[in-house]
C-alpha positions in Angstrom: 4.8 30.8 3.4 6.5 33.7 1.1 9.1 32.3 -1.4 11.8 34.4 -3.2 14.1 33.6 -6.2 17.2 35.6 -6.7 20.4 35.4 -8.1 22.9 34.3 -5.8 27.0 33.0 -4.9 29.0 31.5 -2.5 30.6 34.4 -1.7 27.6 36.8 -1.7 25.6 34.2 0.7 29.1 34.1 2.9 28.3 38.0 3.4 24.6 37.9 3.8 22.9 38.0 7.0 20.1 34.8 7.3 18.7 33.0 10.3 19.3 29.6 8.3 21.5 28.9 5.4 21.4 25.9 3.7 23.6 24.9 1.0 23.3 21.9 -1.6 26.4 20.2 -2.6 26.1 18.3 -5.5 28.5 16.0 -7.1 29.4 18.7 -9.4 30.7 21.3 -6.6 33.2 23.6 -7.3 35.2 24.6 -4.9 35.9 28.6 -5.4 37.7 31.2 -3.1 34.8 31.8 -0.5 34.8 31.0 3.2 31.8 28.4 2.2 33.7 26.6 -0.6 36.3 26.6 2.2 34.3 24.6 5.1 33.3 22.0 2.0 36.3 21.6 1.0 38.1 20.8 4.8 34.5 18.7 5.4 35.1 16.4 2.5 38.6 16.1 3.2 38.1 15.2 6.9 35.4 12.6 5.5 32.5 14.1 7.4 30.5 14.9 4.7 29.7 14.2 0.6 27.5 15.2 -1.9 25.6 12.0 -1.2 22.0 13.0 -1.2 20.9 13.4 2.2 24.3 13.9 3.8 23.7 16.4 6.3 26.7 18.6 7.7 25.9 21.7 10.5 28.0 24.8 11.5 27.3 27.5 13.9 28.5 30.8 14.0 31.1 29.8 11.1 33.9 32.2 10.8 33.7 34.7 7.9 30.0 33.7 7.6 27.0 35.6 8.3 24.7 33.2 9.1 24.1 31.9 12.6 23.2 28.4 11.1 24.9 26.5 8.2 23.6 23.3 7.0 25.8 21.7 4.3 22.8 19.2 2.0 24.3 16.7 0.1 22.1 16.6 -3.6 23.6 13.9 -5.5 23.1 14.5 -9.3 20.7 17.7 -8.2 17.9 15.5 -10.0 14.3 15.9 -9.1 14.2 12.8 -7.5 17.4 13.4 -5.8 16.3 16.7 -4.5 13.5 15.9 -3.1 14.8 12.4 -1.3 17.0 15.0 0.3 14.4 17.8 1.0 12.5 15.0 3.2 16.0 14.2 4.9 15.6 17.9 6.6 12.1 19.1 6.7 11.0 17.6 10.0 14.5 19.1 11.3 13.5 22.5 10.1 10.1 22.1 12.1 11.5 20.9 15.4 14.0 24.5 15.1 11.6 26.3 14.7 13.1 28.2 11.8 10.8 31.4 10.7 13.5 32.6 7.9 15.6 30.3 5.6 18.0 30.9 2.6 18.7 27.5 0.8 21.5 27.9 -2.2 22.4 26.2 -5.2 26.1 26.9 -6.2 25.3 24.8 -9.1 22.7 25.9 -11.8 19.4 23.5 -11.0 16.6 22.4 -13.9 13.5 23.6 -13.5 12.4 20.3 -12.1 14.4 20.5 -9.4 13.5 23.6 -8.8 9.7 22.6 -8.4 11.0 19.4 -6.0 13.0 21.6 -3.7 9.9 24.2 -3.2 6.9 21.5 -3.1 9.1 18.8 -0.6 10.6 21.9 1.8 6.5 22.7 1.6 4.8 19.0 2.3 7.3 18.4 5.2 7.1 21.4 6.7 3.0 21.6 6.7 1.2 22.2 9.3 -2.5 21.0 9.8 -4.3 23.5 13.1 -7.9 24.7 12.0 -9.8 22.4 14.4 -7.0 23.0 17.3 -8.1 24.6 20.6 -4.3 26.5 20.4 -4.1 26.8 16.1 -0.9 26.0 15.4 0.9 27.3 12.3 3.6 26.5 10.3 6.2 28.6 11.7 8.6 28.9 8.4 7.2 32.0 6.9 10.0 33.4 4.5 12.3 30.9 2.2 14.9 32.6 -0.2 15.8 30.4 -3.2 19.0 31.8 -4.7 20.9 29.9 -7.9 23.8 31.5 -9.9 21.8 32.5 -13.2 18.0 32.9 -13.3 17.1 31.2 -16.6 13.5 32.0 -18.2 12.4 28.6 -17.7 13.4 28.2 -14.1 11.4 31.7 -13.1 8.5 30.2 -14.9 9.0 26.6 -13.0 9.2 28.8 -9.7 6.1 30.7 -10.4 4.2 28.0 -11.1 5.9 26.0 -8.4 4.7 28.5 -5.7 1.2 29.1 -6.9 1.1 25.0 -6.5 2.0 24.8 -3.8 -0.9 27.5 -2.7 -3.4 25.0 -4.1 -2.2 22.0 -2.6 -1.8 23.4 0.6 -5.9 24.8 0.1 -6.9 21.1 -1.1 -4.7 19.7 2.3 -6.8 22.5 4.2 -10.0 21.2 3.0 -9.1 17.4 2.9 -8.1 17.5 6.6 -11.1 19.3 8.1 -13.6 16.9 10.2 -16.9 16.6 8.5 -18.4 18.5 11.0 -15.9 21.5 10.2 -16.3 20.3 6.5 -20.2 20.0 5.7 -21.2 20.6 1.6 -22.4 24.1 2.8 -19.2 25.0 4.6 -17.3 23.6 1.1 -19.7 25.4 -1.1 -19.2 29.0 1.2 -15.0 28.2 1.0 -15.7 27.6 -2.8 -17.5 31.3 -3.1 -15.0 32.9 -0.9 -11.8 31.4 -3.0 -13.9 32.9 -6.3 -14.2 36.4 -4.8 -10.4 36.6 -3.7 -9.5 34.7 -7.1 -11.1 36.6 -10.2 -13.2 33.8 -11.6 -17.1 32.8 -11.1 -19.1 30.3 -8.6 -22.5 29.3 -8.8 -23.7 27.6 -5.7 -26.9 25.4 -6.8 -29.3 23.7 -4.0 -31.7 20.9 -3.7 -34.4 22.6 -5.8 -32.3 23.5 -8.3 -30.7 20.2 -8.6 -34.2 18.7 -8.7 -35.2 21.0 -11.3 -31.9 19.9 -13.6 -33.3 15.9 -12.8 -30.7 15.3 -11.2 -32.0 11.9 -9.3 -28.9 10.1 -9.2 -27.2 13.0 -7.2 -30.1 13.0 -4.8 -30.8 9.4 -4.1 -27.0 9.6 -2.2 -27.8 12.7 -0.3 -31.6 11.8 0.9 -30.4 10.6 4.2 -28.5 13.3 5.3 -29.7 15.7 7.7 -26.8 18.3 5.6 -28.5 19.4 2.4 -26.7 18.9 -1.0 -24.4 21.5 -2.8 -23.5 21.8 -6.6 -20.8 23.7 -6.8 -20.0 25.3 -10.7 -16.6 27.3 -11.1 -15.5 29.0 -13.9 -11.8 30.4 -14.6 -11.4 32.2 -17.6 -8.3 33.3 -19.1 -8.5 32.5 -22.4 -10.4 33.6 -25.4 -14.4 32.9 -24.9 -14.1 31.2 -27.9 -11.9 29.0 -26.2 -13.5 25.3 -25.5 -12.9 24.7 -21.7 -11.5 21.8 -19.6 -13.8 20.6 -16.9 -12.9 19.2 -13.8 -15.5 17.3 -11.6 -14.5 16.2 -8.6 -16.3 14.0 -5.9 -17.7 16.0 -3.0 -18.8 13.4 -0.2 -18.3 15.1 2.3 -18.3 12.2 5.0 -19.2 8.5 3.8 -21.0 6.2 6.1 -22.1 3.9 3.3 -25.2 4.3 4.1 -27.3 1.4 4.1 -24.5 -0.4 2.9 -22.7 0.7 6.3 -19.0 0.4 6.6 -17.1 -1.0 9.4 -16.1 0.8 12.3 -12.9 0.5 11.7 -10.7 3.3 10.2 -14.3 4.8 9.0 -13.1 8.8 10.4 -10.8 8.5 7.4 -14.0 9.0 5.3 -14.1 12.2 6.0 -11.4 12.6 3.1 -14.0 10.7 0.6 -14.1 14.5 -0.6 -10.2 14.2 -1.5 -11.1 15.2 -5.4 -13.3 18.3 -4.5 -10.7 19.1 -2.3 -8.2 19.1 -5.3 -10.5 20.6 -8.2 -10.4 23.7 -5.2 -6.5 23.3 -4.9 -6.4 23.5 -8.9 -8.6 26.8 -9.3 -6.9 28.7 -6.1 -3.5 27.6 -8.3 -4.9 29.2 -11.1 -5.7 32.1 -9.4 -2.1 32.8 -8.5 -0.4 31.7 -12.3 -3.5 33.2 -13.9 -2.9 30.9 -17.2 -4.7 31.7 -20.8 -6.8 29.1 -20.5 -10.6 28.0 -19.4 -11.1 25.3 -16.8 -14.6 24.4 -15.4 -14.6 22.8 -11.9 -18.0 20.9 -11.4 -18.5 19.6 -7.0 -21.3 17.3 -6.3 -21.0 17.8 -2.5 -23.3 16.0 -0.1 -22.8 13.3 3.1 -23.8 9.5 2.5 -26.0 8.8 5.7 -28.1 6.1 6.9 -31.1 7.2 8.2 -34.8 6.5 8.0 -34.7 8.2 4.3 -31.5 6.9 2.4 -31.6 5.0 -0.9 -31.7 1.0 -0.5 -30.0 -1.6 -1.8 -32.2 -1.9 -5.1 -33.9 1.1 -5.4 -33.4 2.2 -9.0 -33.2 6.2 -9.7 -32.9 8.1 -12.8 -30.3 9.9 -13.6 -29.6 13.4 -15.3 -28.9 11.8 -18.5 -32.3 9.9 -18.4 -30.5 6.6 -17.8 -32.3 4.8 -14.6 -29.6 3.1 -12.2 -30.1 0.1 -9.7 -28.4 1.0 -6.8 -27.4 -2.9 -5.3 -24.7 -1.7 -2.8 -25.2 2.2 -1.5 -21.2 2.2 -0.7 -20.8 2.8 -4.2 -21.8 6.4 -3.7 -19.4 8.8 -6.0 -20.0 7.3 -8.9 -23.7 7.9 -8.3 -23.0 11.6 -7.9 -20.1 12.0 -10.5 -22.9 10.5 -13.0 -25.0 13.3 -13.2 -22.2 15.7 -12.8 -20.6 14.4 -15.9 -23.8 15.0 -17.7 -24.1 18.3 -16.6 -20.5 18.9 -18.3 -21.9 19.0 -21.7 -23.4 22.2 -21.9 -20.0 23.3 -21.8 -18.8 21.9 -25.2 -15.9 20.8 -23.4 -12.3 20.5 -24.8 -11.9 17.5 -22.2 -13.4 16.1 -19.3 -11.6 14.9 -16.2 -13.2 13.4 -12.6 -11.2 13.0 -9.8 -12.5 10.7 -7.3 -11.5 8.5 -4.4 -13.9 5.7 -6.2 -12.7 2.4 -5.2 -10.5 0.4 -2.9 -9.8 -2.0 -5.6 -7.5 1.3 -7.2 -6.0 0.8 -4.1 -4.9 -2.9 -4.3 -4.0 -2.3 -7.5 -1.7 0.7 -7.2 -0.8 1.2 -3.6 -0.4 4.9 -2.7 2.4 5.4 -5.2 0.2 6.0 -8.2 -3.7 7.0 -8.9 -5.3 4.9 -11.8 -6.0 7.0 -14.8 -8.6 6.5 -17.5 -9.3 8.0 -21.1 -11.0 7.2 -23.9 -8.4 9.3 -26.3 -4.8 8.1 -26.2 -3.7 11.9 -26.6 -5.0 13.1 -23.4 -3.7 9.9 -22.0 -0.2 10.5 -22.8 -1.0 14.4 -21.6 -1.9 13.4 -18.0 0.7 10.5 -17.9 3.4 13.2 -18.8 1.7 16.0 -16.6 2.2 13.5 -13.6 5.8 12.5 -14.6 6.7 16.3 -14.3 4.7 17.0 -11.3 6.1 14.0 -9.8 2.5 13.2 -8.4 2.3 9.8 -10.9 -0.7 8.2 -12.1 -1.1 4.7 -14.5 -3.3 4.2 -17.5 -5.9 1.1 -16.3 -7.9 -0.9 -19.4 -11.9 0.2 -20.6 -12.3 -3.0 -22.5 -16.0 -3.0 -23.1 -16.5 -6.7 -21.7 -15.6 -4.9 -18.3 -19.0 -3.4 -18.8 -21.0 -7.1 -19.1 -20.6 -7.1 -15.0 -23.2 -3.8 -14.8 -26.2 -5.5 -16.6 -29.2 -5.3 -14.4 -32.5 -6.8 -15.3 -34.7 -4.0 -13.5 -32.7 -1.0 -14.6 -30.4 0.1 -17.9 -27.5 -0.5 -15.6 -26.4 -1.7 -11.7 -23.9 0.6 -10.3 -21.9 -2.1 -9.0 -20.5 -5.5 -10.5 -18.7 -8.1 -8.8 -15.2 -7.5 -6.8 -12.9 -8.9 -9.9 -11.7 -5.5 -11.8 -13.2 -3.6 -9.4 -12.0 -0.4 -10.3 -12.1 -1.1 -13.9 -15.8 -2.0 -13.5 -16.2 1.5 -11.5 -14.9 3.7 -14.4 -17.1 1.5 -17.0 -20.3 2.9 -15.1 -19.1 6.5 -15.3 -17.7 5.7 -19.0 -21.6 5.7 -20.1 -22.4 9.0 -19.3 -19.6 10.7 -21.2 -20.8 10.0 -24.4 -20.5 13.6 -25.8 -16.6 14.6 -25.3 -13.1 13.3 -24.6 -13.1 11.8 -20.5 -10.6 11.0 -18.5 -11.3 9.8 -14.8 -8.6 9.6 -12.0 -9.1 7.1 -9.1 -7.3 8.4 -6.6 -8.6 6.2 -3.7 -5.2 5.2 -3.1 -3.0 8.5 -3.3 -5.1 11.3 -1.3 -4.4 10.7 2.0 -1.8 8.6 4.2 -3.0 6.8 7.5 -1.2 6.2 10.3 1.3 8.6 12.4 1.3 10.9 9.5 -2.2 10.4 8.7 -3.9 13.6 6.4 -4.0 14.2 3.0 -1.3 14.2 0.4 -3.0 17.0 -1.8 -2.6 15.3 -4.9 -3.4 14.9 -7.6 -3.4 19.4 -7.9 0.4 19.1 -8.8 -0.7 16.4 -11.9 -3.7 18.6 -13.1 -2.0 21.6 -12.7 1.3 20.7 -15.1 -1.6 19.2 -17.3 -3.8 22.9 -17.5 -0.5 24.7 -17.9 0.6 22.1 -20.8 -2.9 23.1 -22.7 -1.6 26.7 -22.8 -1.7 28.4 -26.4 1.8 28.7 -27.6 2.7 32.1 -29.0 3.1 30.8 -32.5 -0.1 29.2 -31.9 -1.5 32.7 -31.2 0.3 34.2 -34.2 -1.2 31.8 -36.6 -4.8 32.4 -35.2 -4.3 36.5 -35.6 -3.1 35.7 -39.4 -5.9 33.2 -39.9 -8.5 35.9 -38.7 -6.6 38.9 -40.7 -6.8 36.6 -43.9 -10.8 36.2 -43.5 -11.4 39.5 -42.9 
């Protein structure tokens, strides 16, 4: 889908030739001497319409209009939640039209909030999901024209960004959604190589061998019964000065989760094909960056394999060693991703990292805690707390900061190993992030459960995407100001 922001009135939208023209009415609409301000004004007279949000209001072929469709869209206050509330109202309308071209207008200046609500809802509810289709289906609105009666600075920045998020969503959706047999950790690393070439940053693809070589035994203990080999996917997107510490982004790559000998029920258990839901979003983040191309360096780190029962898989108290040289009892083989994220984690610190972050769907606990609303969030620095607490306000993809008390930790003592990888079911997520807490020693960490938040079951079941909108707002928030810049260039002048 192509988006395009211009500058845009009543009068000249009146005039303008458009399949679909939809126009927001909010509760500050002024009426001015256009055929458009017209029809609102005779509609809200008549009492058939408001600037309620949602209130929906049709016209065709409207005299001294160009367009053949006019929808008047009630906004409310034209806040971000009030624009998106009403971008869900008409989304599934759009689809069932089958609208290809479509000019929304603001006669009212919108914040650049807004803005981002109006693209990324008219996006989520007009998705479409048609890779493993015998007839691939498509989204069939291709062209959206944005037009607001001043373009501010800040509002062409919030659509920029807004659009190049939207991109990586949509790829982490893509990626999420695929079966696991459409989906396999060679299939993710090959999309992951492709997405680099196109994108202007590297990938290094590492194997089995390789990951023996690093002693990686954590890793490999999960993917040992699986006929699909593993994949270690490395990323690496820079725009900023080499000198630059990076932010690293590890995200949990089973790519279908049995749990192994540990087996799941039967029930609900294709929705584990999405158990690579933060893979899927590190991917969304970097084709995002791509697009925005930001002055800063990220790191995306994959552990990708399947978590299979077989003849060869880990047991229920086998104890491995892990890349950090810590051995692991494994008592439950469910407990899978934080068995791979382990060793990824410790693999982070050769990049002298800035900040860590690991996006996982880790534990159903997250989701009795939090629902789908919010993912749990973790730090062990208040700073990058608040950071990703305020990235997720803005990106309106919310998370919560959950407790690392260090009794938490009392529920992983094992006596045949340094540590269990599971605890008892009270604080279970708590208990989850604890585990992964020990192996990021060396920098700040932050871990994202997100168990709860990417996908939705049901009638719409598929994933949500998130949390690329969070991590995004939070990469573009770590930008160098240009004062910042300045004083570096005069720091360096004064040494030389």
């Amino acid at each position: 889908m192509n988006f395009e922001l211009k500058t845009l009135s009543l009068a000249t939208a009146a005039k303008s030739a458009s399949e679909h023209l939809i126009v927001l009415i909010s509760d500050h609409f002024q009426a001015k001497k256009d055929p458009l301000s017209a029809l609102v004004q005779i509609a809200v007279k008549a009492k058939d319409f408001s600037s309620k949000t949602g209130k929906l209001l049709h016209f065709y072929a409207a005299p001294g209009i160009a367009a053949s469709k006019v929808m008047f869209l009630g906004v409310g206050a034209a806040s971000a939640s009030d624009i998106k509330s009403a971008m869900a109202v008409i989304t599934s309308g759009l689809k069932a039209t089958e609208t290809k071209k479509l000019t929304i207008i603001s006669p009212e200046p919108l914040s650049a909030q807004s803005v981002q609500a109006l693209l990324v809802g008219l996006a989520e509810g007009t998705y479409v999901y048609g890779t493993t289709k015998s007839k691939p289906s498509s989204r069939m609105l291709s062209q959206v024209c944005l037009g607001l009666p001043s373009l501010k600075p800040e509002v062409q920045n919030a659509f920029d960004a807004s659009v190049g998020m939207i991109h990586g969503i949509e790829f982490a959706k893509e990626w999420a959604n695929r079966p696991a047999n459409h989906a396999t950790p060679s299939m993710l690393a090959k999309a992951a190589a492709s997405l680099a070439k196109s994108g202007g940053f590297s990938c290094e693809v590492l194997g089995p061998k390789e990951v023996s070589k690093l002693g990686m035994g954590s890793f490999m203990s999960v993917a040992q019964g699986s006929a699909e080999p593993l994949r270690f996917i490395v990323l690496n997107y820079q725009g900023g000065a080499k000198s630059e510490a990076p932010t690293v982004l590890v995200g949990k790559g089973i790519t279908f989760d049995t749990g192994g000998i540990s087996m799941k029920p039967a029930a609900e258990m294709d929705e584990m094909k999405f158990d690579m839901g933060g893979a899927a979003s590190v991917l969304g983040v970097f084709k995002s960056l791509s697009l925005i191309k930001p002055k800063i360096n990220v790191v995306g780190l994959i552990p990708a394999c399947e978590n299979m029962p077989d003849g060869l898989a880990v047991k229920p108290g086998d104890v491995v060693t892990s890349m950090s040289g810590q051995t692991i009892e494994i008592l439950n083989t469910d407990a899978e991703g934080r068995l791979i994220l382990c060793d990824a984690l410790t693999y982070a610190e050769r990049f002298k990292p800035r900040a860590v972050i690991d996006i996982a769907t880790l534990t159903g606990a997250c989701v009795i805690a939090l629902g789908a609303i919010r993912s749990g969030m973790f730090a062990t620095e208040d700073e990058l707390a608040h950071n990703l607490l305020q990235a997720g306000e803005q990106a309106m993809d919310l998370c919560w900061r959950m407790p690392l008390d260090d009794d938490y930790a009392d529920a992983l003592k094992s006596n045949f190993a340094d540590v269990a990888n599971v605890g008892g079911r009270a604080g279970g997520v708590i208990i989850a992030a604890k585990f992964l807490q020990r192996f990021t020693k060396k920098y700040p960490w932050a871990h994202l459960d997100i168990a709860g938040t990417a996908w939705r079951s049901g009638a719409s079941k598929g994933a949500t995407g998130r949390p690329v909108g969070l991590l995004l707002h939070y990469l573009l928030s770590q930008q160098p100001t240009q004062a910042s810049s300045t004083a570096k260039k005069s720091s360096r002048s004064a040494v030389k």
